[in-house]
N, C-alpha and C positions, 0 to 999 in steps of 0.2 A: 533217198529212202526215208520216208517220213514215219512218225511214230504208229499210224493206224495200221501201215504196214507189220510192224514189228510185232503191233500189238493180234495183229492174224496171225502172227508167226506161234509168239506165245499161246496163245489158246488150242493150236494145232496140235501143239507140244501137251498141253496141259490135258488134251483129250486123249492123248498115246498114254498118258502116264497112267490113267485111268483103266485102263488094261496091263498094267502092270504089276508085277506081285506089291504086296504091301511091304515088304521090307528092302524094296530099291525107291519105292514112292519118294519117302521123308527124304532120304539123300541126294536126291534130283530137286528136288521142292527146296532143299537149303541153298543149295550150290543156283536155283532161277531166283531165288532172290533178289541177292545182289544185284543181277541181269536186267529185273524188274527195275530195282529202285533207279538205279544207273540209266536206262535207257528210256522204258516208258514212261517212267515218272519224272522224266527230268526237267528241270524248271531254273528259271531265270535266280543266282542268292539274292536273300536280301540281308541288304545292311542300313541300318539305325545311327544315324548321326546323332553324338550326345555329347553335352560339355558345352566349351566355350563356343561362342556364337561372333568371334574377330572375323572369321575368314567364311565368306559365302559359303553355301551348298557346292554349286560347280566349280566350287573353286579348289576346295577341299575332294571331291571324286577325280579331280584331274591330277592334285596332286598322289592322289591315292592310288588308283588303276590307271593313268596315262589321261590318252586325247578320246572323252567320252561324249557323245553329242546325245540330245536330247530331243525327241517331235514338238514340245511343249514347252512353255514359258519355264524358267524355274519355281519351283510351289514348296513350301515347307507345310509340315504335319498331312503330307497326303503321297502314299506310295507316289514315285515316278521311275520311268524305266529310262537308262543310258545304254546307250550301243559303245562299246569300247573297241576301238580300232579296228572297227567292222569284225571281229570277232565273234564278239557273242554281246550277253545283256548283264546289266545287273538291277535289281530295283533298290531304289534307295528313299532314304524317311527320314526327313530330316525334322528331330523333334527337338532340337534343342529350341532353348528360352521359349520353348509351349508354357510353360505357367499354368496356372486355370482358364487364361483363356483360349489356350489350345490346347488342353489334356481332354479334353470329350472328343476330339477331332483323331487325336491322336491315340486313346484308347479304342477308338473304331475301329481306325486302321489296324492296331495291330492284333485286333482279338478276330478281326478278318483273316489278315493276313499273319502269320506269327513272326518275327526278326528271327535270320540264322544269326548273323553276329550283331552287336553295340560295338560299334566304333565310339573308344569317348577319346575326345578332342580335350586336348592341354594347353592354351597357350598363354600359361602365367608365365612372369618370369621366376626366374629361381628364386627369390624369396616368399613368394605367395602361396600359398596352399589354396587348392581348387574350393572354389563357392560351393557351399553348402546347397544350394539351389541347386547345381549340377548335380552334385551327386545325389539329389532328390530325385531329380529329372529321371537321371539314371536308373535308380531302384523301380521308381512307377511305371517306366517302359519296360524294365522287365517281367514288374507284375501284370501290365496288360499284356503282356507278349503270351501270356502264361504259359512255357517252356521251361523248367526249371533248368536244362540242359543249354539254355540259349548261352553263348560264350561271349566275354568279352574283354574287347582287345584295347588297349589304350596309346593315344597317338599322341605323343608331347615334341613340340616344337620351342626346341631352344634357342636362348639369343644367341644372333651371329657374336662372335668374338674371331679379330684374327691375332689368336696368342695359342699358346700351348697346353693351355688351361681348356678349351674348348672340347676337348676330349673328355675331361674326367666332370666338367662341367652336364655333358650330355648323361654319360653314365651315372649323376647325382640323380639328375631330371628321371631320368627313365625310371631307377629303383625308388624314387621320392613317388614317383604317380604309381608306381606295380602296388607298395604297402597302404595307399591310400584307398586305394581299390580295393584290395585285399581286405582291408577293414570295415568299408562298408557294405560290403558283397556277404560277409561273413559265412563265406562256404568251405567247406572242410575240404579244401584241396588246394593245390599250390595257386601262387599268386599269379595274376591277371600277366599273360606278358606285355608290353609295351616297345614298341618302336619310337623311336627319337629321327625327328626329320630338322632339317635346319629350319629359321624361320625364313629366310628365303634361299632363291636358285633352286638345282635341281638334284632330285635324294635317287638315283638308279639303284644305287645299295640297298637304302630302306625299301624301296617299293617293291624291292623282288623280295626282301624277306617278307613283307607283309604278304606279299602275294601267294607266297609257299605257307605261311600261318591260314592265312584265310582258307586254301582249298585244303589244307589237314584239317581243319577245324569243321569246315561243311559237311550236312549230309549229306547223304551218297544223290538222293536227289538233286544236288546243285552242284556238285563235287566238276563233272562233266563242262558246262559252261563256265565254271572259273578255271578251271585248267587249260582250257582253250583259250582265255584269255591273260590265264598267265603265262602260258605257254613256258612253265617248270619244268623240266625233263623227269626230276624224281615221282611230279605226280604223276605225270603221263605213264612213265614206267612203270610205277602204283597199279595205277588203274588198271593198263593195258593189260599187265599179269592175273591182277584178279579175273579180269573178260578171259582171258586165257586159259585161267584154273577150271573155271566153273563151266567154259565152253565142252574144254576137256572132258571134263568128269562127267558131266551129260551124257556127249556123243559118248564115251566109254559105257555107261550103264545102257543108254538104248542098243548101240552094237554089240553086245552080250544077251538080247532076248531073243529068244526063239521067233523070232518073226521075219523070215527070209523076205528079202528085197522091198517087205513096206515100210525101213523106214530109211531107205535110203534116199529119199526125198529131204525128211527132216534133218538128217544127216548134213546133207549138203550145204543144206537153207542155213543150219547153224555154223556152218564154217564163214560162209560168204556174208553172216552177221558180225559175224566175231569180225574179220577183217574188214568191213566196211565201219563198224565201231571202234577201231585201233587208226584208221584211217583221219576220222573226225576227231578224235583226239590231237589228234597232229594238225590241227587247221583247218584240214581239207572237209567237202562237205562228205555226206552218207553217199557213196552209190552201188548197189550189187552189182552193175554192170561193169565198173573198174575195179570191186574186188575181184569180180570173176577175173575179168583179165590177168591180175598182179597173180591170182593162185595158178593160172593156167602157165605163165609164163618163170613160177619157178620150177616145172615142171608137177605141178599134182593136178593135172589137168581135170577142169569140170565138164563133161561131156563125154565123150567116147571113153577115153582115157579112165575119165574117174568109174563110169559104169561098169568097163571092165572090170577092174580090178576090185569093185565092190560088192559086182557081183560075184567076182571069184573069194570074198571075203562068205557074202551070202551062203555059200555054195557049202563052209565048213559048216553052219549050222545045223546039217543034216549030220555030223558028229554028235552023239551025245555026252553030254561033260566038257570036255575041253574045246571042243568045237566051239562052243559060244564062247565061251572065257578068250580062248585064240580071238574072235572076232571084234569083242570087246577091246582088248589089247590095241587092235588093227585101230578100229574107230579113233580111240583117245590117242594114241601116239600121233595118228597123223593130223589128227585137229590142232594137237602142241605143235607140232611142229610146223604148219602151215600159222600160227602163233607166233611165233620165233618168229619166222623169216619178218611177219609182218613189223611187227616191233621193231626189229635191225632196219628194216627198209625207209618205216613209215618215221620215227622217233629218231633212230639215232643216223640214217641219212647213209647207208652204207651204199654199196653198190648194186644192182639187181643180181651179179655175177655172185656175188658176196652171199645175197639173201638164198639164192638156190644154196650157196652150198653151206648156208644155216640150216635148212629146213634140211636138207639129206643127211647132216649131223645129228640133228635133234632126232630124227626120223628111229636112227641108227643109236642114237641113248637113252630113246626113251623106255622105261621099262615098268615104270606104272604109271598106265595112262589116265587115272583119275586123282594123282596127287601131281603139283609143280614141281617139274625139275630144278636144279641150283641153275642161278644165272652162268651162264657160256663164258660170263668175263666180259672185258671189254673188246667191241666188233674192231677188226682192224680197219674197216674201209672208212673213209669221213666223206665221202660226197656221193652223191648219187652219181 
């Protein structure tokens, strides 16, 4: 399921709302947001190489996001995109030592394209304080970035030592490059974080904190392909929820209007997005044809099953007053819960036997179907 899909989806959506009273409009319009930024807009992060110029471009993204290959020669001062462990993308810019005679190259690029984060690169040793040149470099990539929001993260590589000292040594490094940054950044908020990587071998610690910094840090546009390639559980679980809340709150406000059986269409369409997008989170690609499956088979069957019973939900809107409100209820409960199961299934790997009897749980607590339940706790099952 590609984005021009989704993007029919949305506008279908955007045309029901359009018949809707004014005061469920804005509240469906907040809750498609997120949905928007997240799914249609979603695009490759970029990140801004700055600082010391010791260790290549590819040398420095492998040590940063893993094994990333590239279709093209490596280039500095000009976007390039890596594929990280077949994953996903990242695009990266690598302006350090641009000077004058790569700042017009490199102010292009990023007044084109804007940087999500500056990676600025350390690798003095612990007596030197970083070149004024860097941190020039630095400030100028943000001014052409021109985001004042743009973040930045600081990566200092300490000398190997095999003594005891190597510990408090790194912790000098790291808070020596956070208040340096802090100073020249001069922004009224706490200081730059910073990761400390050895200066050689392999940092699996650092790189998963970086990796969990970096997709809290992105916007909800990028947030998607770094998560997937960080494959973080807390983002995944992040995100999944937010798809979840605002899938919810949706289907609840459209299953609350008086419009019997047309819009059980859209209805469905947004379940089998929701879980086709919780699915892709977890690695896998987008497909509505194995969402449909995975909803069918924890029993909220799309087809007969779901007709039924949605049309027996349809049926109450010929109550007036609570009839709709009842139906509303129906919608959002079972979109959470059909949520839930996906989460347990897709993220934390539980069993399908497990996931059905998420989604009957959830089914059975949910009780306002346009706000997030508390998390269930942790799933007891670990394998699929």
């Amino acid at each position: 399921m590609n984005q021009p899909v989704l993007l029919h989806i949305v506008e279908r959506l955007e045309s029901l709302l359009a018949k809707l009273p004014a005061t469920i409009q804005k509240p469906i319009l907040n809750e498609l947001t997120p949905l928007k930024e997240l799914f249609l807009q979603q695009r490759s992060p970029r990140f801004v190489l700055a600082g010391s110029i010791k260790k290549s471009g590819p040398e420095l993204v492998n040590a940063f996001f893993g094994k990333a290959e590239s279709d093209r020669p490596a280039t500095v001062f000009r976007w390039q995109e890596f594929v990280v462990d077949g994953c996903g993308t990242i695009c990266i810019l690598d302006a350090r030592g641009a000077g004058e005679s790569g700042a017009e190259e490199v102010s292009e690029e990023l007044k084109r394209q804007p940087a999500d984060v500056v990676l600025f690169v350390d690798e003095a040793d612990e007596a030197r304080r970083a070149r004024k040149a860097e941190i020039a470099n630095l400030i100028a990539c943000l001014d052409w970035s021109g985001a004042t929001t743009t973040k930045v993260v600081g990566i200092s590589f300490s000398a190997d030592k095999a003594t005891s000292a190597r510990g408090r040594e790194k912790e000098e490094a790291g808070h020596g490059l956070a208040e340096r940054l802090g100073e020249a950044l001069k922004r009224d908020e706490k200081l730059p974080e910073v990761i400390v990587f050895d200066a050689a071998g392999k940092n699996p610690d650092q790189v998963q904190l970086l990796m969990s910094i970096l997709t809290r840090e992105l916007p909800n546009e990028a947030r998607i392909e770094m998560t997937r390639i960080s494959r973080d559980r807390e983002s995944q679980r992040e995100i999944a929820q937010l798809l979840v809340k605002s899938t919810s709150a949706i289907c609840a406000a459209i299953g609350a209007q008086p419009i019997p059986l047309a819009d059980l269409p859209i209805l469905t369409t947004l379940q089998l997005v929701m879980v086709s997008g919780i699915m892709y989170l977890s690695g896998r690609e987008r497909s509505l044809r194995a969402a449909t499956e995975f909803v069918g088979a924890i029993g909220a069957n799309v087809g007969a099953g779901m007709l039924l019973r949605e049309g027996a939900r349809a049926l109450l809107k010929f109550l007036p007053g609570w009839g709709n409100v009842i139906c509303g209820m129906v919608a959002g409960a079972g979109t959470y819960a059909i949520g839930r199961a996906a989460i347990v299934f897709f993220l934390e790997g539980v069993s399908l036997k497990e996931a059905r009897r998420t989604y009957l749980a959830s089914r059975r607590k949910r009780s306002h179907p346009g706000l997030p339940a508390p998390e269930d706790g942790k799933s007891r099952g670990k394998h699929k």
